[in-house]
C-alpha positions as a Python dict, from the first residue, in 0.01 Angstrom:
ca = {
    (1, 'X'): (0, 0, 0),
    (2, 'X'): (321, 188, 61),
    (3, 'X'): (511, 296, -280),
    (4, 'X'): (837, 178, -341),
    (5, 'X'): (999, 510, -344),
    (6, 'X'): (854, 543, 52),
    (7, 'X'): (1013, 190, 119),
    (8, 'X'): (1365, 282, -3),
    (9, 'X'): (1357, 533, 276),
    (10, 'X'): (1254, 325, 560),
    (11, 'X'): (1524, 112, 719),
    (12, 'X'): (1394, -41, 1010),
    (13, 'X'): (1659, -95, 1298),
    (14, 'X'): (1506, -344, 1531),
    (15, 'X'): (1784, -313, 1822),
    (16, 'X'): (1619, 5, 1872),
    (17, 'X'): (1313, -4, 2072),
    (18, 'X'): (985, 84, 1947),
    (19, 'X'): (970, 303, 2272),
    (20, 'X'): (1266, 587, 2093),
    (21, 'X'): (994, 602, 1831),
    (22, 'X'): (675, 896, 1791),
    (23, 'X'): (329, 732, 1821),
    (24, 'X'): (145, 822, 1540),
    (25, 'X'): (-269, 951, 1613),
    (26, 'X'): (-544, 955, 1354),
    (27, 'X'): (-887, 1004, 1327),
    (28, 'X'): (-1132, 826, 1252),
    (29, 'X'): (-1228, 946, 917),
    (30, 'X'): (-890, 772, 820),
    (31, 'X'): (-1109, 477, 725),
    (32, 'X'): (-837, 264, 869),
    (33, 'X'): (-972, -116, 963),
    (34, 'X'): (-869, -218, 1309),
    (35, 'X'): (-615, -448, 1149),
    (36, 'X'): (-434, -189, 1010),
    (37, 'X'): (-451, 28, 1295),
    (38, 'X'): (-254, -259, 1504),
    (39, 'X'): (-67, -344, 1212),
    (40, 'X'): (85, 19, 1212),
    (41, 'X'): (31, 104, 1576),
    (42, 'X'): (-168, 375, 1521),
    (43, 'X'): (-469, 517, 1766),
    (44, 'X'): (-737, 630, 1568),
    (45, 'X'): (-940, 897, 1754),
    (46, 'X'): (-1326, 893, 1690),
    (47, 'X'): (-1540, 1206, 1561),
    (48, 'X'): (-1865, 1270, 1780),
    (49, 'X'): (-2185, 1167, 1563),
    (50, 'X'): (-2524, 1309, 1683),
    (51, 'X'): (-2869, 1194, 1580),
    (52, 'X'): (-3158, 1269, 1698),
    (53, 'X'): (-3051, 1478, 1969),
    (54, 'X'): (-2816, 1261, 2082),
    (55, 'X'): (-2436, 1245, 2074),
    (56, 'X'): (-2234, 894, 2011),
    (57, 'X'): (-1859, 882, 2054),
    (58, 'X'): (-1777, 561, 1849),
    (59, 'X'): (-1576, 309, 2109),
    (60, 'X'): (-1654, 497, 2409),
    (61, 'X'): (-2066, 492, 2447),
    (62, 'X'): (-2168, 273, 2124),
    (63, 'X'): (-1969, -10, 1927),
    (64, 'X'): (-1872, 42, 1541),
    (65, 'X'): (-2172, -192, 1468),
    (66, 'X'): (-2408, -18, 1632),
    (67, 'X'): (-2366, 351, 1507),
    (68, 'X'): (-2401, 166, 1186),
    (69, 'X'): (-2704, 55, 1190),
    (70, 'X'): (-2854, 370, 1364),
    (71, 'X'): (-2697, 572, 1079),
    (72, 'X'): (-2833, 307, 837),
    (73, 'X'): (-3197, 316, 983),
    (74, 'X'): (-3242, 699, 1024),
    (75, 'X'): (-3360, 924, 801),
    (76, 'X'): (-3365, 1298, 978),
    (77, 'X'): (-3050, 1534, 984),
    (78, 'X'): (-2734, 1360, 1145),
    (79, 'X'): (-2429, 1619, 1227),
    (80, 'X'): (-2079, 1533, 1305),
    (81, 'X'): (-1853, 1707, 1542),
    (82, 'X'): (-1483, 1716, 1548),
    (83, 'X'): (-1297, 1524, 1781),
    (84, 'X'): (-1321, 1661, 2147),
    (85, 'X'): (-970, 1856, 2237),
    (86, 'X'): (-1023, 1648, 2588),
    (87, 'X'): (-1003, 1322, 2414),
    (88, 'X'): (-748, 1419, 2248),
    (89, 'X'): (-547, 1543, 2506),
    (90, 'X'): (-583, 1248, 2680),
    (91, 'X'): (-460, 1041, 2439),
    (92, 'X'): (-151, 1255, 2328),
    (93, 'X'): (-95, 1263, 2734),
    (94, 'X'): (-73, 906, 2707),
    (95, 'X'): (173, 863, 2475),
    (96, 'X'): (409, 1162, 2641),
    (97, 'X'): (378, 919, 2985),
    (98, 'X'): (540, 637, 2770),
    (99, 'X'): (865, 884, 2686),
    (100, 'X'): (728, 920, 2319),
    (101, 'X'): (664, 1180, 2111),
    (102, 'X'): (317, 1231, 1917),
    (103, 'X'): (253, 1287, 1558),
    (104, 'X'): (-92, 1328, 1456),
    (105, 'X'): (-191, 1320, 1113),
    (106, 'X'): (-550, 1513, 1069),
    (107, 'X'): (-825, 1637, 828),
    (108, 'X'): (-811, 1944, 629),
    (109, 'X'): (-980, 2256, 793),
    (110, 'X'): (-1209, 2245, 557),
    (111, 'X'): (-1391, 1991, 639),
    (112, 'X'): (-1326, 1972, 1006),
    (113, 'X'): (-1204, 2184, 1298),
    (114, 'X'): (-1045, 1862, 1421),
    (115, 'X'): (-655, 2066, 1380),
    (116, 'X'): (-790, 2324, 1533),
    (117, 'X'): (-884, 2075, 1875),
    (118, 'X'): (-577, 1938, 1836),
    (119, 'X'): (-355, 2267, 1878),
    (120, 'X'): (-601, 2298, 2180),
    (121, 'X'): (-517, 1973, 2321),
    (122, 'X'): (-167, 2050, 2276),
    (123, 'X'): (-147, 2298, 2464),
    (124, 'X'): (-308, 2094, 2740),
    (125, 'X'): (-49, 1866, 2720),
    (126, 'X'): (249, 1858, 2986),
    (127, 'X'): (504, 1861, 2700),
    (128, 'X'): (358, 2028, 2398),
    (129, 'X'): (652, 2065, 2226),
    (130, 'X'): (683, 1688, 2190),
    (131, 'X'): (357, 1732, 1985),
    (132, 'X'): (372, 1736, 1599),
    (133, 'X'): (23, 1841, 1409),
    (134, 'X'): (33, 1758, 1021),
    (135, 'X'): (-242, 1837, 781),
    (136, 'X'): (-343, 1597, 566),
    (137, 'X'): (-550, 1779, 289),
    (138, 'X'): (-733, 1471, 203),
    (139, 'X'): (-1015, 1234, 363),
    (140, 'X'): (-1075, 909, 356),
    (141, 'X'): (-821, 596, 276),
    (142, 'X'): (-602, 852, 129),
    (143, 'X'): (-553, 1006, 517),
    (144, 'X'): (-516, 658, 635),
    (145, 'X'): (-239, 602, 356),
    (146, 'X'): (-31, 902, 530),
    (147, 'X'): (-80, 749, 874),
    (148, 'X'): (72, 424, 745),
    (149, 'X'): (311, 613, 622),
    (150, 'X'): (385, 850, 908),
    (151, 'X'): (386, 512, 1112),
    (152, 'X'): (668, 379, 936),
    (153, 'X'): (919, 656, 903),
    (154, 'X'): (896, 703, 1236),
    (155, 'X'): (952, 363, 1318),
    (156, 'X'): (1258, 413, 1131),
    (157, 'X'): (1376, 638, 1343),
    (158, 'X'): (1277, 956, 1090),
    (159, 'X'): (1271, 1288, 1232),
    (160, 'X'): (936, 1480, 1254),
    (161, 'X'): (1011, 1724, 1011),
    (162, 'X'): (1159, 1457, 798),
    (163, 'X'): (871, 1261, 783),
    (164, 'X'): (653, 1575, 723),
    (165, 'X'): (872, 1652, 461),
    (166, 'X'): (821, 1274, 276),
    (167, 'X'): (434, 1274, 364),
    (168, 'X'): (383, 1598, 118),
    (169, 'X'): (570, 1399, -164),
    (170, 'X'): (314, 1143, -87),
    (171, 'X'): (41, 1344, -60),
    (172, 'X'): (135, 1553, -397),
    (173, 'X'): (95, 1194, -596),
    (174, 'X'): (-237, 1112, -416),
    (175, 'X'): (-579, 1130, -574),
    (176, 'X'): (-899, 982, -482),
    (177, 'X'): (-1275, 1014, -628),
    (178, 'X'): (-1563, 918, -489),
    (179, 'X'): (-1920, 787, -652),
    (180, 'X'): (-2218, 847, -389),
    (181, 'X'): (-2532, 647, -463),
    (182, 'X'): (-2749, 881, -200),
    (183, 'X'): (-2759, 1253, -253),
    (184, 'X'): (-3028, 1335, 27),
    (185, 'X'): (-2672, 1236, 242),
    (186, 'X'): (-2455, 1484, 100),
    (187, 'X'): (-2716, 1772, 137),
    (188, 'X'): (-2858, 1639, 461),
    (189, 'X'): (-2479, 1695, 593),
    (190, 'X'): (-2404, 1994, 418),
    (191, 'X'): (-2160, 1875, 199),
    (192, 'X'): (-2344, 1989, -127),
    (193, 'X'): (-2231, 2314, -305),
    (194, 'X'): (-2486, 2495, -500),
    (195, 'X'): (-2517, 2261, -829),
    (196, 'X'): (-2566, 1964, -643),
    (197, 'X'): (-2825, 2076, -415),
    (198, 'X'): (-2993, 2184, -757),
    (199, 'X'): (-3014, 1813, -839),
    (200, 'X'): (-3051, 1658, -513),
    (201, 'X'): (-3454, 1636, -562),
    (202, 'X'): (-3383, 1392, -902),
    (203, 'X'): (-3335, 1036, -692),
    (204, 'X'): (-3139, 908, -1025),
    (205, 'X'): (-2855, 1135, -995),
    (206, 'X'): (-2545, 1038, -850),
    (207, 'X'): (-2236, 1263, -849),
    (208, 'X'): (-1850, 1170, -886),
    (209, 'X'): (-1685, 1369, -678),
    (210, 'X'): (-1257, 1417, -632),
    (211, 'X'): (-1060, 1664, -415),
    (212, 'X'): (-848, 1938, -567),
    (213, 'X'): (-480, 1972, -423),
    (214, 'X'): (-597, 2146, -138),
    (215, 'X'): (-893, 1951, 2),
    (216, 'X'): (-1159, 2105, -182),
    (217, 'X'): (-1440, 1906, -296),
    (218, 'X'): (-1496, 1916, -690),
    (219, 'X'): (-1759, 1788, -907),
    (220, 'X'): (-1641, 1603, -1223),
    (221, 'X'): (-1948, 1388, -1335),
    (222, 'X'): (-2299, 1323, -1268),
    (223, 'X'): (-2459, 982, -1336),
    (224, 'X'): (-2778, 761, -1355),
    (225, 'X'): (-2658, 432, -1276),
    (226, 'X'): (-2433, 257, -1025),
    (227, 'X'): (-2268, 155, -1404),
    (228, 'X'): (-2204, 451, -1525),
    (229, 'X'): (-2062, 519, -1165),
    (230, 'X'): (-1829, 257, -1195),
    (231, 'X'): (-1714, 393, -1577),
    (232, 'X'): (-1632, 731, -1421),
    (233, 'X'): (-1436, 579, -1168),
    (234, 'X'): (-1268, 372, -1384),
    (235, 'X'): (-1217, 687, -1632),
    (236, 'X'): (-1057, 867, -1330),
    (237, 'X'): (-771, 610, -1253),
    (238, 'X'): (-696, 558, -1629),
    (239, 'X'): (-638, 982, -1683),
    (240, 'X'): (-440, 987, -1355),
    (241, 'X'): (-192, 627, -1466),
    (242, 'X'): (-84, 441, -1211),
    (243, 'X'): (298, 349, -1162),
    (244, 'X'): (407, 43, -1117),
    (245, 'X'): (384, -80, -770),
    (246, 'X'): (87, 158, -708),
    (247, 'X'): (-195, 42, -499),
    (248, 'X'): (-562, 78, -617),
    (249, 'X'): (-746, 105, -301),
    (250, 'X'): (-1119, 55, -344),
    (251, 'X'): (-1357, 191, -73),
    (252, 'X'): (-1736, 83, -33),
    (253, 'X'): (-2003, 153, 188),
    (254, 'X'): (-2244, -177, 223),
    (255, 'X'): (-2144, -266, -127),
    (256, 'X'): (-1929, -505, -160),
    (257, 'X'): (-2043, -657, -503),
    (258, 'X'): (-2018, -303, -655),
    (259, 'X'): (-1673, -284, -519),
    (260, 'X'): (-1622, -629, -663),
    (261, 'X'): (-1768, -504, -997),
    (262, 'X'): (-1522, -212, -966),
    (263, 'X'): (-1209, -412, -920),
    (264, 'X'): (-1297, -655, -1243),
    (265, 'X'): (-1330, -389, -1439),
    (266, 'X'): (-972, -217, -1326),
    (267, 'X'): (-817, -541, -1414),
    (268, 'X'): (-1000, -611, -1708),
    (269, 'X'): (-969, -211, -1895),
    (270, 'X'): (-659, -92, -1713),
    (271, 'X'): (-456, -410, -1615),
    (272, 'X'): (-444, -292, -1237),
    (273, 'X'): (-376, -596, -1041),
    (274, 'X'): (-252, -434, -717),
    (275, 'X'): (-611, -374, -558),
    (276, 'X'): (-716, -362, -214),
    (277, 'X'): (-1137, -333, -104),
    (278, 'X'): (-1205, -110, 225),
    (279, 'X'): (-1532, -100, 398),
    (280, 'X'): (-1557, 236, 468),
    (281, 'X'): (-1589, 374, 792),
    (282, 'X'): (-1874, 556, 1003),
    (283, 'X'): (-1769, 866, 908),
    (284, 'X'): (-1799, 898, 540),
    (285, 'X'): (-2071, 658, 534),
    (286, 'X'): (-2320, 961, 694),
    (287, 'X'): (-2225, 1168, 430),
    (288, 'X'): (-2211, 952, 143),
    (289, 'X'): (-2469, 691, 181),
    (290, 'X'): (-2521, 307, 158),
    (291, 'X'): (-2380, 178, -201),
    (292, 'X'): (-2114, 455, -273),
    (293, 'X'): (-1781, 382, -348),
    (294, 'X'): (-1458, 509, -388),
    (295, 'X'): (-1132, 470, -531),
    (296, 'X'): (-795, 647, -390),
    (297, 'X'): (-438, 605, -532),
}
């Protein structure tokens, strides 16, 4: 999942222990699987959620499971908040206890104040200065991808600004596009700019969406069919190439025969055969709906 170029860099001496190391923090719109997460040893700090008047912390008052199917089942307004300063203070407090320094990889401020909280909990912290905050201008797998990759530099023994420094490379060759197959959850979350809330009473339209350099969301289709979905997709990896040893990472959302569709078709049209399928987390899934999918390189 990891380029080759990013490898080359990371040479992992194991007399050192893992201890001399920065812990690397997330959160959870990463879309990072559990195994992953203890793959890369990285804590993954959840977003607040409320519906219906009531606010769930995912892993602290419900399970993963269980804020699914409430987001699945209701149909009102749901909002998301940015991750608590407290919580993440506590966890950054954590690692600082263990004689470690923290990086913390985070969403754009764009979409989230979540930086913002985390310059707050910073300065609650007993050594702040042992505290590195890097903006991830993306969302999704593609955030996750610079956690990974933020996870092993450091374990390499990479300096923070070093690793900061190798995470915009990354970041520069990233892309990602997404296909949502519900547009009342875009608006419903505010996501929608102007045009799409024009369209979002016509059920049978489902935008393709990607994220300009800086974060910002762009429309660059709009379809009728989960089909033609999976053509624009597949349209969007072939103008962007992929190098060899490039993953294709494949996000879906309660889909996993469209993702399956979606990965055939890669192989088939573009020869991709380095491909990896996500379920995608909590998160995106309140914005983007049941059936969406995504792809990220």
């Amino acid at each position: 999942m990891i380029s080759g170029r990013l490898r080359s860099l990371i040479r992992t001496d194991r007399r050192r222990s893992l201890l001399n190391y920065p812990a690397i923090v997330s959160e959870s719109s990463c879309s990072l699987p559990e195994s992953l997460q203890d793959q890369f040893h990285i804590r993954v700090v959840p977003h607040s959620v409320n519906i219906n008047g009531q606010e769930y912390v995912e892993g602290i008052n419900i399970s993963d499971a269980d804020l699914r199917k409430l987001l699945h089942a209701n149909t009102g307004k749901v909002t998301t908040s940015a991750v608590n300063p407290r919580l993440l203070a506590e966890t950054f407090e954590s690692i600082l206890r263990q004689d470690r320094s923290v990086i913390f990889v985070g969403l754009p401020p764009r979409f989230s104040c979540t930086l913002q909280n985390a310059q707050i909990a910073r300065q609650m912290c007993s050594r702040p200065e042992q505290i590195f905050i890097y903006d991830g201008k993306c969302i999704g797998i593609n955030l996750g991808k610079l956690a990974m990759a933020a996870s092993q530099l450091a374990d390499s023994g990479r300096t923070p600004d070093f690793i900061f420094s190798q995470l915009d490379l990354l970041r520069q060759r990233m892309v990602s596009a997404l296909w949502s197959s519900d547009m009342s959850a875009i608006v419903n979350n505010g996501r929608a700019n102007e045009l799409l809330k024009r369209f979002a009473s016509v059920i049978s339209i489902h935008p393709v969406l990607t994220l300009t350099p800086d974060g910002a969301p762009q429309l660059i289709r709009l379809t009728r069919t989960l089909a033609q979905g999976i053509d624009a997709l597949i349209d969007f990896i072939k103008a962007r190439g992929m190098a060899p040893g490039e993953v294709l990472c494949i996000g879906h959302f309660e889909s996993p025969a469209a993702a399956a569709q979606l990965a055939a078709k890669a192989r088939e049209q573009l020869g991709t055969e380095q491909i990896v399928i996500l379920e995608g987390g909590n998160l995106l899934y309140l914005h983007l709906g049941a059936g969406s999918l995504s792809v990220s390189i």
